[in-house]
N, C-alpha and C positions, 0 to 999 in steps of 0.2 A: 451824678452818682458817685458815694466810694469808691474804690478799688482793693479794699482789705481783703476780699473773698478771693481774689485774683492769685495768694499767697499759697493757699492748699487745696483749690478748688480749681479744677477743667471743667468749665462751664461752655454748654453748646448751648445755644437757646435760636425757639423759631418761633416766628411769629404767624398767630391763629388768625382766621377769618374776623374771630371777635373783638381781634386789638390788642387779645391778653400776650404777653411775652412767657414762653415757658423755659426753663432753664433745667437741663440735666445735669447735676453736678455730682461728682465726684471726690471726695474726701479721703484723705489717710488719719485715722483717730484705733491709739491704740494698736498700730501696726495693720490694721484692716483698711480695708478698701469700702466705705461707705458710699451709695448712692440713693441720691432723693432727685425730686423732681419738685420745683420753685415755680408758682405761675404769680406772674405779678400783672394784676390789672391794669386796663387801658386806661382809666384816668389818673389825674393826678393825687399825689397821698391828699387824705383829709387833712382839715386842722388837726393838729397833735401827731402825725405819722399814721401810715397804714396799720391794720390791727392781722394778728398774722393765726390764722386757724390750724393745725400740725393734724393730719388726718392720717393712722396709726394701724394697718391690714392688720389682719387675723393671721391662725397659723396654715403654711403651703402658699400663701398670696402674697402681693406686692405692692410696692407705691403705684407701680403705670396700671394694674389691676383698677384699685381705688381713684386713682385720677379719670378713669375710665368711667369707672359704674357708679361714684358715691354724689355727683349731683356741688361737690364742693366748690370747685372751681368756677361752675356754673353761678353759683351765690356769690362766690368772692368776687364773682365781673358785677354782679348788679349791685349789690353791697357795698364795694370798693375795701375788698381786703385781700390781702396776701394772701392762697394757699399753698401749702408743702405734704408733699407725700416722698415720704421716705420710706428705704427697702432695708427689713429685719439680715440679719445673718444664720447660718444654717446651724444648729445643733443638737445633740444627740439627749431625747428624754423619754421617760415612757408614759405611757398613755394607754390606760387601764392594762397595766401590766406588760405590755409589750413594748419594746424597743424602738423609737421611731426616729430619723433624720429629716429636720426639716426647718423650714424658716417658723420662728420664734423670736419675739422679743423675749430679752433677758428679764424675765421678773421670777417668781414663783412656781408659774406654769413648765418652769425650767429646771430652776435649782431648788426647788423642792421634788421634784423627781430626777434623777439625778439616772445617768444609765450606769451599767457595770462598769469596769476596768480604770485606765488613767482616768484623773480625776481632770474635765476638761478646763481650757483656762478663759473664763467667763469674761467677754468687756463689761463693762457699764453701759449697757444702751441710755440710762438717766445723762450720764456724763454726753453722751452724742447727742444727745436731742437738745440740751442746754449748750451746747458747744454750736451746733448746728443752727437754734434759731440767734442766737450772739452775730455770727456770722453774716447773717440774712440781715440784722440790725446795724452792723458796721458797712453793711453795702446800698441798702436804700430806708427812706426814713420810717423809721417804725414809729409805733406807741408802744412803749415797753409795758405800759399797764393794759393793755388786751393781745396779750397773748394766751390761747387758750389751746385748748390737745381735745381729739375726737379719738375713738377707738371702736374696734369691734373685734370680738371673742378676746384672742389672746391681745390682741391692741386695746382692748377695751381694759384687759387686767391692768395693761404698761400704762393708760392714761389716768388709773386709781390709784399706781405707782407713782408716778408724778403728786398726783397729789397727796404722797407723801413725802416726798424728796426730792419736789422740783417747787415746791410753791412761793419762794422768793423768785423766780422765772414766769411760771404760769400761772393766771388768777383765774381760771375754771377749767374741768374738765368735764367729760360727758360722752358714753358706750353705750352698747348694745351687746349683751350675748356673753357676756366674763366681770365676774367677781373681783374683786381683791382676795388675792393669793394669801393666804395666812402666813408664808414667808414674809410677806410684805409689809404685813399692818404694823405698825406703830406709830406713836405720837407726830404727828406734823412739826415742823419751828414752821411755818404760815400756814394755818390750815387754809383752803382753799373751797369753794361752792362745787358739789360733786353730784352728775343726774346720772340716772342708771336704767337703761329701757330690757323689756326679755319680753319673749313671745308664749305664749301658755304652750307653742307646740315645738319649742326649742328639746329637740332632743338631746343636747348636752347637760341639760339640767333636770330631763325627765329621771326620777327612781321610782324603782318598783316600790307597790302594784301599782303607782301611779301610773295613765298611760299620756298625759297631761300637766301641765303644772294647775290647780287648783285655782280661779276665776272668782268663785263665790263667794260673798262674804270678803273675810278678811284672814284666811288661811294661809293665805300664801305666806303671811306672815309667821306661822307657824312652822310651814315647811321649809321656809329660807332660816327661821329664826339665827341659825350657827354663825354664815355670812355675814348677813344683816347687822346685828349686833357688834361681830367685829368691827365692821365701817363704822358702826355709833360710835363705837367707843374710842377708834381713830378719831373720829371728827368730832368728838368733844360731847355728843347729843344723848339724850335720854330717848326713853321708846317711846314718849307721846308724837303725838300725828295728828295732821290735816289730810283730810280724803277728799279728791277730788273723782269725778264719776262721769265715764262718760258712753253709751253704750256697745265701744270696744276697748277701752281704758281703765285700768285699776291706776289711780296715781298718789302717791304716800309721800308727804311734804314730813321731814322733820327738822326740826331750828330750835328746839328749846337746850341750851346750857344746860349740862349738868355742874353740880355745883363745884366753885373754884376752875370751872373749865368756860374758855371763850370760844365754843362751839360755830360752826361752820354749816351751811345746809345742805343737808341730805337729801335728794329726789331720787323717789325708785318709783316706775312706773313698769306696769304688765300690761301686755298689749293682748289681746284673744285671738285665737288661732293663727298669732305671726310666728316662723319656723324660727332656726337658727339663721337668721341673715341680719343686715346695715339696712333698716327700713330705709327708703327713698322714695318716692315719687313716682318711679319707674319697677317696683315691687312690691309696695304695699300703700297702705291706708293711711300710714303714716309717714310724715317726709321729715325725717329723724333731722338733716342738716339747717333746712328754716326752724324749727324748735329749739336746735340746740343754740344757732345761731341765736334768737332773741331770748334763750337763758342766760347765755356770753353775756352778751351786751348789759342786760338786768342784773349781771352781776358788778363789774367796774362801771366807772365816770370816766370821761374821757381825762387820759392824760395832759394836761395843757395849762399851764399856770400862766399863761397869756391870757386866758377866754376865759370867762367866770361865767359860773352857771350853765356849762355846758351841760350837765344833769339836770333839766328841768323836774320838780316836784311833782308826783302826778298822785290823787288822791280818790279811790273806789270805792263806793259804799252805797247802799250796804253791803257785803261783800263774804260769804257767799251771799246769793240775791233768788228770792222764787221766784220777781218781777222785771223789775226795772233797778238798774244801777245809774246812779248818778259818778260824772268824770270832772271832779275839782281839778283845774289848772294852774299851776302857780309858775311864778316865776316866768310865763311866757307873756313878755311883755312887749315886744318887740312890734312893731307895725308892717309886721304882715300874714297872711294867713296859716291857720293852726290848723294841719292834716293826720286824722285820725284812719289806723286802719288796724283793724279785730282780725287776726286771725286764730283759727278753730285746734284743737290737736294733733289736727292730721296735715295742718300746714297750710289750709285753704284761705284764703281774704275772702270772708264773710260780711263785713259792711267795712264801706270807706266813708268819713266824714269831710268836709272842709267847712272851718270855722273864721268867720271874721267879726273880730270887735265883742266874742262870749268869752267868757270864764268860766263858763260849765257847759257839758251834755246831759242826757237821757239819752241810756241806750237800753232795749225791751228785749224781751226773751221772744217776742213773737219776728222780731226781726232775727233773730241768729239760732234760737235755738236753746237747746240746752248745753250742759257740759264745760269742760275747760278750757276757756280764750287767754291769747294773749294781746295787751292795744298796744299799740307803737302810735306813739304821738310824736308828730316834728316841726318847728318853727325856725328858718333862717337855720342857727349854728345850734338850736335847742332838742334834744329828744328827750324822750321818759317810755320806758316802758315796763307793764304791769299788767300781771297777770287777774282772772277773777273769774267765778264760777257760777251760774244758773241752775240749780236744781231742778 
């Protein structure tokens, strides 16, 4: 293991029942006093270094809060990935008019409401969390191409913040429950893969007479239009869409270029009757951290210019499907067995396959259902995974 973190970091770490190492650490950045919390898995890094997931509280809450309740660490043991939960700094903004103190990351949600008197003197929370995972990569071996940022409400805004001015650091981000802050939009230099989850019964984004966020049809689109639109035109995209459907899921894929722009993918998904919270596993129907997680992963190839083909080809069609979807296999050449496993939008493993000596599946709608799956296929050093829908 490094020693670089040993230079501005008081690190205490204990070890869990499950093997993982947790490390509370301490930082000076910017004259402040930063603390996160590092767990780093019981086995050994993967090929190409561990991939590090940065999981980002809301406003009033904290890193041991989310390490607590958000189900990440949990993933990152089975998974074998890094996770970090870091604690925001306190400050003064208002919030539907009124004066509030409290923890907030720096984005929009801040300095676009600004409180009365001295003008305060704002860090860079962008500059710590780029400073902060550097750190973690000078001390044990990363993949510097999967590192990815989670968020919720006001960490949800800072990780849409990232991806506008962290995207030479992070290659995807993905929240629950906050927008990108109109302070914050503009042009990316990397744009970066951006998913975006809300609850129809999120009261921070309910306005009158609405007593709801609108479910039916394709409204929401209307009522978000202002938001929505800004993120497009952040991320390069035009308003066309793929809809997927599922019957507690509104989900709006957009990827098409606008012209002269090399656009980046937009996912916003509405959930039906989820409040203001970090879907998990342990509060709702949806278990936002495995979803986001095999977004991550669908977005980069593993870093590793040793291993070729670590991105195995994976090929769905027809795709959306009423029926039956056929699974072309490429590049999994390898002799030994090719493990398939479907899961559903709420996170669940829906069928597992295992395959010896084929180059295709059939998989049916009467075995899983309808709605939006994701497969994760894996051979030896090989994965692929891809998303695909049943009407």
């Amino acid at each position: 293991m490094k020693i670089a973190l040993q230079i501005i970091i008081i690190a205490f770490h204990l070890l869990n029942l499950n093997g993982q190492v947790r490390y509370d650490l301490q930082m000076m950045v910017e004259g402040r006093l930063r603390e996160t919390i590092v767990v780093i898995p019981s086995k050994a890094p993967p090929t190409g270094g561990y991939p590090i997931v940065v999981m980002l509280h809301g406003t009033s809450q904290d890193g041991p809060q989310f390490y607590d309740i958000s189900g990440w660490k949990e993933l990152g043991e089975e998974e074998n990935f890094i996770t970090v939960f870091p604690t925001s700094l306190r400050w003064c903004y208002l919030d539907d008019g009124i004066e509030e103190i409290s923890r907030r990351w720096v984005n929009g949600n801040v300095t676009d409401n600004p409180c009365s008197g001295t003008p305060q003197n704002y860090v860079s929370d962008v500059h710590f969390l780029k400073l902060l995972v550097q750190k973690i990569a000078d001390t044990f071996q990363v993949n510097k191409a999967m590192i990815f940022a989670s968020g919720f409400s006001n960490g949800s805004a800072m990780v849409q913040k990232l991806a506008m001015d962290a995207g030479d650091v992070f290659a995807a981000c993905a929240g629950s429950g906050g927008f990108l802050p109109m302070g914050d939009s503009t042009k990316p230099l990397n744009r970066i893969p951006v998913w975006l989850m809300l609850g129809t019964n999120d009261d921070r984004h309910i306005r009158p007479p609405y007593t709801e966020i609108p479910f039916g049809g394709d409204s929401l689109l209307a009522y978000f239009k202002g938001p929505l639109n800004r993120l497009l035109v952040c991320q390069g995209l035009t308003e066309n869409y793929t809809k997927f459907e599922t019957s507690i899921t509104h989900s709006y894929e957009f990827s098409e270029s606008q012209p002269g722009e090399e656009g980046m993918l937009f996912r916003f998904t509405l959930i039906q009757d989820m409040f203001h919270i970090y879907p998990t596993e342990f509060n709702s129907r949806i278990n936002a951290p495995r979803l986001f997680w095999e977004f991550f992963k669908n977005s980069v190839a593993v870093a590793n210019s040793s291993l070729n083909n670590t991105k195995a080809e994976v090929r769905i069609y027809p795709n959306p499907s009423n029926d039956i979807v056929t699974v072309d296999l490429k590049n999994f050449t390898e002799a030994k067995p090719i493990y398939i496993l479907v899961f559903n939008s709420v996170g669940i493993c829906t069928a597992s396959k295992k395959l010896i000596n084929q180059t295709h599946v059939n998989i049916s709608k009467n075995e899983i259902g309808t709605g939006l799956f994701i497969l994760q296929i894996s051979q030896g050093s090989k994965f692929g995974t891809q998303t695909f829908c049943f009407n």
